[in-house]
GUKERO-338547 format. One record per residue (C-alpha): x, y, z; residue number from 1. Coordinates in steps of 0.001 Angstrom, whole numbers. Layout:
+---------+---------+---------+-----+
!       u !       v !       w !   k !
+---------+---------+---------+-----+
!       X !       Y !       Z ! NUM !
...
+---------+---------+---------+-----+
end
This chain:
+---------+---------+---------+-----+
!       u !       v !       w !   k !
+---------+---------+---------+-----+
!  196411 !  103431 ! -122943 !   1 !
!  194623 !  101955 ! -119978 !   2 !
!  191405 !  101498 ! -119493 !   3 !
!  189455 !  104161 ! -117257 !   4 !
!  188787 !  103041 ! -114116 !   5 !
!  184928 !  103019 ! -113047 !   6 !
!  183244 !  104620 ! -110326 !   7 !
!  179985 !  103805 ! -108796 !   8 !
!  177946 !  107219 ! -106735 !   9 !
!  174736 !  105978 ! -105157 !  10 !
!  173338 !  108898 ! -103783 !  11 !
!  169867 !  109495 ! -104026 !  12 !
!  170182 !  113592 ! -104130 !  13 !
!  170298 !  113847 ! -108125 !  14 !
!  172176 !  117408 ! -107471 !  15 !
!  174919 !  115768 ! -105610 !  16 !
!  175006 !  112559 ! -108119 !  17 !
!  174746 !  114753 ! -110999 !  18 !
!  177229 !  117265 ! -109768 !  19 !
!  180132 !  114516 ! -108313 !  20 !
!  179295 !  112479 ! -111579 !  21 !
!  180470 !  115306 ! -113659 !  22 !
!  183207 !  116206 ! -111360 !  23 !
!  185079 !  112700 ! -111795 !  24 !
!  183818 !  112143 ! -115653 !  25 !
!  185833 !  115174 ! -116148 !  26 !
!  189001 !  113966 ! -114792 !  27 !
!  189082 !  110463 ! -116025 !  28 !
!  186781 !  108093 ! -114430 !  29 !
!  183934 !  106304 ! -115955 !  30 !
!  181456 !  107000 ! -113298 !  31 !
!  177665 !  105074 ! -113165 !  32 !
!  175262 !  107020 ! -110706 !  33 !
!  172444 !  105231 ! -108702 !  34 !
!  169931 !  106431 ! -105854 !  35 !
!  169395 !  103700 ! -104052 !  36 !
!  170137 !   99538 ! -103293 !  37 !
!  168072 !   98441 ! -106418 !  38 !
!  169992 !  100938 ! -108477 !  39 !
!  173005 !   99590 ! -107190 !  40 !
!  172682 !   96311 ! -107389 !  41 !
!  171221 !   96537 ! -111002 !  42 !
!  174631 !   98525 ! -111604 !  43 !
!  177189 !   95942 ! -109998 !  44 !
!  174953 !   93364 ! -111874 !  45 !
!  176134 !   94859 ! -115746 !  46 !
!  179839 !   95162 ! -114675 !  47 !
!  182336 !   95302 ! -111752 !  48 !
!  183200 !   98664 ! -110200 !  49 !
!  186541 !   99850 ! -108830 !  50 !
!  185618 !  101655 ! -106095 !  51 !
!  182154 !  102635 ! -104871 !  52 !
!  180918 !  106013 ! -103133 !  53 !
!  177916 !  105686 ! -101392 !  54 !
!  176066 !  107727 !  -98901 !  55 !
!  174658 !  106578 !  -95880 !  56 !
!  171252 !  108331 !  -95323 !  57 !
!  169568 !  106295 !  -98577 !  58 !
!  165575 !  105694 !  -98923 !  59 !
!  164782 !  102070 !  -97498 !  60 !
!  168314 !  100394 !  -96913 !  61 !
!  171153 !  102827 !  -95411 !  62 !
!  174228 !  102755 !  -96681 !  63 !
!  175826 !  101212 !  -93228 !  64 !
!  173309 !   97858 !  -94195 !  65 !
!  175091 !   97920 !  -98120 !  66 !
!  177843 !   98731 !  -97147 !  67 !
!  177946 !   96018 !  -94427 !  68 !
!  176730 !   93402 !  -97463 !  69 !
!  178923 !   94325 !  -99887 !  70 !
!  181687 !   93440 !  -97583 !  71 !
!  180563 !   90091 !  -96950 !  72 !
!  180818 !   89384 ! -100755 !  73 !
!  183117 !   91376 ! -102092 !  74 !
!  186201 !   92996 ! -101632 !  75 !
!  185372 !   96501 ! -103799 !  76 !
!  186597 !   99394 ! -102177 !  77 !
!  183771 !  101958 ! -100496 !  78 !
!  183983 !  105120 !  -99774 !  79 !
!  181172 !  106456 !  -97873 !  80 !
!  179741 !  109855 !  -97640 !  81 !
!  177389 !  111182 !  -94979 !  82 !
!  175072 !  114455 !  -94135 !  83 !
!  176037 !  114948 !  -90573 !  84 !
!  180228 !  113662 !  -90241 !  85 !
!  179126 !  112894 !  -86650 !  86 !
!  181791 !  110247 !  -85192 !  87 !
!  179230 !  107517 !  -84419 !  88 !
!  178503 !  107300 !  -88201 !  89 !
!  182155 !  107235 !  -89166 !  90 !
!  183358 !  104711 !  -86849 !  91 !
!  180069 !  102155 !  -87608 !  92 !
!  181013 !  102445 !  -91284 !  93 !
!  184604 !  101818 !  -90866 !  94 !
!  183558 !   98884 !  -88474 !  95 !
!  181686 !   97492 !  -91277 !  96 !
!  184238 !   97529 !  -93610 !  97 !
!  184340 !  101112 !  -95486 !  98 !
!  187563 !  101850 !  -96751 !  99 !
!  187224 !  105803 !  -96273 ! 100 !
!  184500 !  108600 !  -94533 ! 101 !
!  183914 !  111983 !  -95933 ! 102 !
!  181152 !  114740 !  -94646 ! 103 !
!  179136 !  116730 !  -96360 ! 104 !
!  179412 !  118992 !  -97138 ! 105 !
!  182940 !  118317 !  -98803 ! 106 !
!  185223 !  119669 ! -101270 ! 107 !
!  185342 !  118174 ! -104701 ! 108 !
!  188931 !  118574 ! -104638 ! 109 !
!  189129 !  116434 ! -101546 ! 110 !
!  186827 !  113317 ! -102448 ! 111 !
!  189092 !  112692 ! -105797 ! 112 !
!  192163 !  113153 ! -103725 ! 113 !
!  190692 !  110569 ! -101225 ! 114 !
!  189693 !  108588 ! -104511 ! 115 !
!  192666 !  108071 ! -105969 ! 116 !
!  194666 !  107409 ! -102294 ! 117 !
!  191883 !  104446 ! -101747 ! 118 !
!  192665 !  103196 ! -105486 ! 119 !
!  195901 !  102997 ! -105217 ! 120 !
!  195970 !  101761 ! -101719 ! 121 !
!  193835 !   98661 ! -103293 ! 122 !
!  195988 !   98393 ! -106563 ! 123 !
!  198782 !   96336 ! -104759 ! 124 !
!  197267 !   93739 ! -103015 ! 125 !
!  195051 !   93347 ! -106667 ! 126 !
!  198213 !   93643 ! -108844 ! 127 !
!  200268 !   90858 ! -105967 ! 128 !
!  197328 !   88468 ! -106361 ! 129 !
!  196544 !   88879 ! -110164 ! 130 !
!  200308 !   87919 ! -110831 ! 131 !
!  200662 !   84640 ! -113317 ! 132 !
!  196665 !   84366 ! -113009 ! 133 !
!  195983 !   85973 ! -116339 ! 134 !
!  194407 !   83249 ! -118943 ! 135 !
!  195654 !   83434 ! -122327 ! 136 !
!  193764 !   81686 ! -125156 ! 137 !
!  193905 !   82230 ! -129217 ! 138 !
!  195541 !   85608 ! -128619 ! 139 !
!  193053 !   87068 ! -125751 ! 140 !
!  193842 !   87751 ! -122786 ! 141 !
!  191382 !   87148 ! -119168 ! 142 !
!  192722 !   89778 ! -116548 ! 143 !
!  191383 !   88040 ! -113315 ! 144 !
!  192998 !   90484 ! -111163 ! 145 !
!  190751 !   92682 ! -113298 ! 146 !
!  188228 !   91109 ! -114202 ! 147 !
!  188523 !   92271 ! -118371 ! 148 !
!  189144 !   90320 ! -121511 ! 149 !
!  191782 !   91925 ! -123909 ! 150 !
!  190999 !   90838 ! -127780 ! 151 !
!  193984 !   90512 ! -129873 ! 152 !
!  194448 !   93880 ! -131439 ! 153 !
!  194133 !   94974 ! -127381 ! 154 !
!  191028 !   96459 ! -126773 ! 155 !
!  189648 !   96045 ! -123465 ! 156 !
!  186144 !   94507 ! -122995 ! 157 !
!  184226 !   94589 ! -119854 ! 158 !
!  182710 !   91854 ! -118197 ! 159 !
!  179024 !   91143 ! -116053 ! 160 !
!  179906 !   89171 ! -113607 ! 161 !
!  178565 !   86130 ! -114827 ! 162 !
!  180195 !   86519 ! -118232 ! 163 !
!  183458 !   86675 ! -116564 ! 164 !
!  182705 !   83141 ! -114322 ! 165 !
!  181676 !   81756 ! -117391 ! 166 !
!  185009 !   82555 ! -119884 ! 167 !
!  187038 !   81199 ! -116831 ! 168 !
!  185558 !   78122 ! -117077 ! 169 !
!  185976 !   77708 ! -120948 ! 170 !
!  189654 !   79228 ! -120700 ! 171 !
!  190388 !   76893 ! -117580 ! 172 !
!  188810 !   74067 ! -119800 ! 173 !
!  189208 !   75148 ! -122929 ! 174 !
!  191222 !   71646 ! -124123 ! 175 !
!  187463 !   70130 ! -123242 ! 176 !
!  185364 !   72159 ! -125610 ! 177 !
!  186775 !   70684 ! -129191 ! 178 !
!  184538 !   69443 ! -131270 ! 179 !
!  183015 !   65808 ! -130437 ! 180 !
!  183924 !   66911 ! -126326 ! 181 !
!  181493 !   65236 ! -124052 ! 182 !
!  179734 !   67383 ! -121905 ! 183 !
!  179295 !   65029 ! -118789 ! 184 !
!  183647 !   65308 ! -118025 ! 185 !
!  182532 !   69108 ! -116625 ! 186 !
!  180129 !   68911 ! -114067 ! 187 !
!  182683 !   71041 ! -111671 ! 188 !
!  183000 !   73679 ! -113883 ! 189 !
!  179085 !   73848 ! -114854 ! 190 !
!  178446 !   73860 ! -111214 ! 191 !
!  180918 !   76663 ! -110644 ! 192 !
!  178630 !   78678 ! -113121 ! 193 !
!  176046 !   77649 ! -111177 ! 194 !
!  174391 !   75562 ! -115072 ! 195 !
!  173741 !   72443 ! -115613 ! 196 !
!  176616 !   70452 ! -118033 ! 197 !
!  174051 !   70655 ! -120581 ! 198 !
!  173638 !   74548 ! -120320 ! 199 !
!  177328 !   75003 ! -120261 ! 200 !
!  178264 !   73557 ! -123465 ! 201 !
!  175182 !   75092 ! -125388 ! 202 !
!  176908 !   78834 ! -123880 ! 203 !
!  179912 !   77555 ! -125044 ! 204 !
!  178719 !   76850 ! -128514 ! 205 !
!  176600 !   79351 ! -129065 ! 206 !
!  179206 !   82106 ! -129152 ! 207 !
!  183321 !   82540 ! -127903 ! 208 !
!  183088 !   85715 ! -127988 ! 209 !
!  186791 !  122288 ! -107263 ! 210 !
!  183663 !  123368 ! -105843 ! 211 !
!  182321 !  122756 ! -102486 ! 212 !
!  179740 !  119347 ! -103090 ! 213 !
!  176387 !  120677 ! -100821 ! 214 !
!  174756 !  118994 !  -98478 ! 215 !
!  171023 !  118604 !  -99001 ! 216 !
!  169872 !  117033 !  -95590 ! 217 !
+---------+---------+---------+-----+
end
């Protein structure tokens, strides 16, 4: 059974987070809610999302400004939501690299319709480029398409992202981690980590281990 996928709503009206948070919990997704850019980052910092939703009227940075940084980094899908639909709004946010626009106030029905389109839409090109990537290593598995570790018996662990830069390294290198290795033949991979050699190796040894949604503005 695969893993659900996980959904990130930074909104920062609780009734709306709370009641679209429910809404997709209850058909399948693992959703984390946030009200605003420290939220969010602090979320994206424990763990990769699939897709995020993410209004644009937020307290101190708008949604347009994260929206328009996430982009630059990353290729996670966003779907943004806004108070007043007008078509300024919509086309700045598609400009800056939103995959999808919805007004509120919207249907429930409609966002996890528009959901699942945008996930699947972004499945193929992840599925295309993941191909022959995945590292394999004393029966686990490293999903870099993904970016998950499957144990043996096939449970699926999430990764931060650092945790996942860092088991790439040791399954990438893995032949140069036996015992006796000296630390000095990795300074790529350390600075890839952004460590030190040093701190590298002491990691490695230390552990391989269908109502209407209102609007409130």
């Amino acid at each position: 059974m695969s893993e659900p996928r996980r959904l990130l709503v930074v909104d920062d009206d609780r009734e709306i987070r709370d009641l679209v948070s429910r809404f997709l919990v209850k058909h399948g997704y693992k959703v984390t809610a946030a009200r605003d850019a420290r939220e969010m980052t602090a979320a994206l910092g424990g763990g990769e999302a699939d897709l995020i939703i993410l209004d644009v009227m937020l307290p101190g940075r708008s949604g347009l400004e994260l929206c328009r940084d996430l982009r630059g980094k990353s290729d996670i899908p966003i779907l943004m939501l806004t108070a007043m639909g007008e078509e300024t709004d919509r086309i700045v946010g598609l400009e800056m690299g939103a995959d999808d626009y919805l007004p509120k106030p919207f249907n429930a029905r409609e966002l996890l319709a528009r959901i699942r389109a945008i996930l699947r839409r972004a499945e193929g090109p992840r599925r295309a480029a993941a191909v022959g990537r995945a590292l394999r290593f004393s029966g686990w598995i490293l999903d870099r398409g993904r970016r998950r570790l499957a144990a043996p018996d096939g449970v699926v662990i999430d990764l931060t992202s650092g945790e996942y830069e860092l088991l790439t390294v040791f399954a990438e290198h893995r032949s140069a981690f036996s015992p006796g290795t000296n630390c000095s033949i990795l300074p790529a991979a350390a600075k890839r980590c952004r460590l030190t050699a040093a701190s590298t190796c002491k990691s490695a040894a230390s552990g391989a281990r269908s109502r209407p949604i209102p609007s409130r503005r």
